[in-house]
C-alpha positions as CSV (number, residue, x, y, z in Angstrom):
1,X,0.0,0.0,0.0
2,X,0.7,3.9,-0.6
3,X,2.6,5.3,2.4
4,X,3.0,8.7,0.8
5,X,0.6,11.2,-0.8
6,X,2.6,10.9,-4.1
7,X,3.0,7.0,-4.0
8,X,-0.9,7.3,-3.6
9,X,-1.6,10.0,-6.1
10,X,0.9,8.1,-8.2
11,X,-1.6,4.7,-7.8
12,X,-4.8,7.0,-8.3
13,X,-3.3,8.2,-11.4
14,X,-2.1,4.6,-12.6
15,X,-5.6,3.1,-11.9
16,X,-7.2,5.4,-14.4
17,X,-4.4,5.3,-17.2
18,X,-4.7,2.0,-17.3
19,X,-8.7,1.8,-17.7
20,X,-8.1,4.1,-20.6
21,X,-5.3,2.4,-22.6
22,X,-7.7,-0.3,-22.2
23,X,-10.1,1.3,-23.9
24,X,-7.9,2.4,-26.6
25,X,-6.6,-1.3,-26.8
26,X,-9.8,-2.3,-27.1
27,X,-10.5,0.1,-30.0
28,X,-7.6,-0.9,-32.0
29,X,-9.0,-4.7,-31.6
30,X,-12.1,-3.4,-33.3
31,X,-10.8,-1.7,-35.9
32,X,-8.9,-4.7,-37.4
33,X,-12.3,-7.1,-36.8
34,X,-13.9,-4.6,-39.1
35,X,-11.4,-4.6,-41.7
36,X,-11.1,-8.5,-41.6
37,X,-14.5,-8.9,-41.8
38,X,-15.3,-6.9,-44.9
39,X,-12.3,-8.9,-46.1
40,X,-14.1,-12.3,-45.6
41,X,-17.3,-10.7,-47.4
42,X,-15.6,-10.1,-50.3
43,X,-16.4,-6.3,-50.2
44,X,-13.4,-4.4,-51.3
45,X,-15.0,-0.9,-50.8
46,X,-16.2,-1.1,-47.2
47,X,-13.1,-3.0,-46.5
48,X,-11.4,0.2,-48.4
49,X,-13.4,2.3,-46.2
50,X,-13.1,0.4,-43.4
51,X,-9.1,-0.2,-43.4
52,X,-8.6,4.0,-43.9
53,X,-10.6,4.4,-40.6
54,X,-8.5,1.7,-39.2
55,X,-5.6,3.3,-40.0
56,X,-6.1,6.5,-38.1
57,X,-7.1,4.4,-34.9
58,X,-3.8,2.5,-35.2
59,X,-1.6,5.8,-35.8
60,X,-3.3,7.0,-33.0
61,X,-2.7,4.6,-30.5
62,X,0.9,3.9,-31.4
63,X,1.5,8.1,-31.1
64,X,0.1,7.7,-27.9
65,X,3.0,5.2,-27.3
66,X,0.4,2.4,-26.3
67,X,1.7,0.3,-28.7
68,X,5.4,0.5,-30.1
69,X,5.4,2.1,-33.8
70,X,6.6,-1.1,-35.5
71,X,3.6,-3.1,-34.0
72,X,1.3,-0.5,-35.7
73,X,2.9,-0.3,-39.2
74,X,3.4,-4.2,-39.1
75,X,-0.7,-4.2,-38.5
76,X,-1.1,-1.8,-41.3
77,X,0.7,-3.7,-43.5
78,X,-1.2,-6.6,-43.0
79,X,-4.6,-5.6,-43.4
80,X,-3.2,-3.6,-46.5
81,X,-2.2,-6.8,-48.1
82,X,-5.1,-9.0,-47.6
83,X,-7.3,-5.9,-49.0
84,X,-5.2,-5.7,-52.1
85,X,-5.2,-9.8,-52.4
86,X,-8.8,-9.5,-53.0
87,X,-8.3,-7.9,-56.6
């Protein structure tokens, strides 16, 4: 336990970061479920669609250091090629 005001501030603080990278975690999961599963369809536009809204969420997440930059373009990358594999 917190024997100091910071240390407990510190925990307060860690508590509620953590509910929110969740959140933003959770979002990037959602994104790629989208684009796969416009993939599966067989629709190439809402996939299009789909996979440019993606991209912001993933940018966004990995500017916010959430997850490392390499994760995020290696993500990209992958929903890019299974869209263009559909030609």
């Amino acid at each position: 336990m917190a024997n100091t005001a910071q240390a407990r501030k510190r925990a307060r603080q860690s508590v509620t970061r953590r509910e929110h990278n969740f959140a933003l975690r959770t979002q990037f999961r959602t994104a790629i479920k989208k684009v796969l599963k416009a993939v599966q369809a067989g629709d190439k536009e809402v996939a299009k669609t789909e996979f440019v809204s993606a991209q912001s969420t993933i940018d966004k997440i990995a500017r916010k250091g959430i997850f490392h930059k390499n994760k995020a373009a290696r993500h990209k990358s992958k929903l890019s090629a299974k869209i263009k594999a559909m030609a």
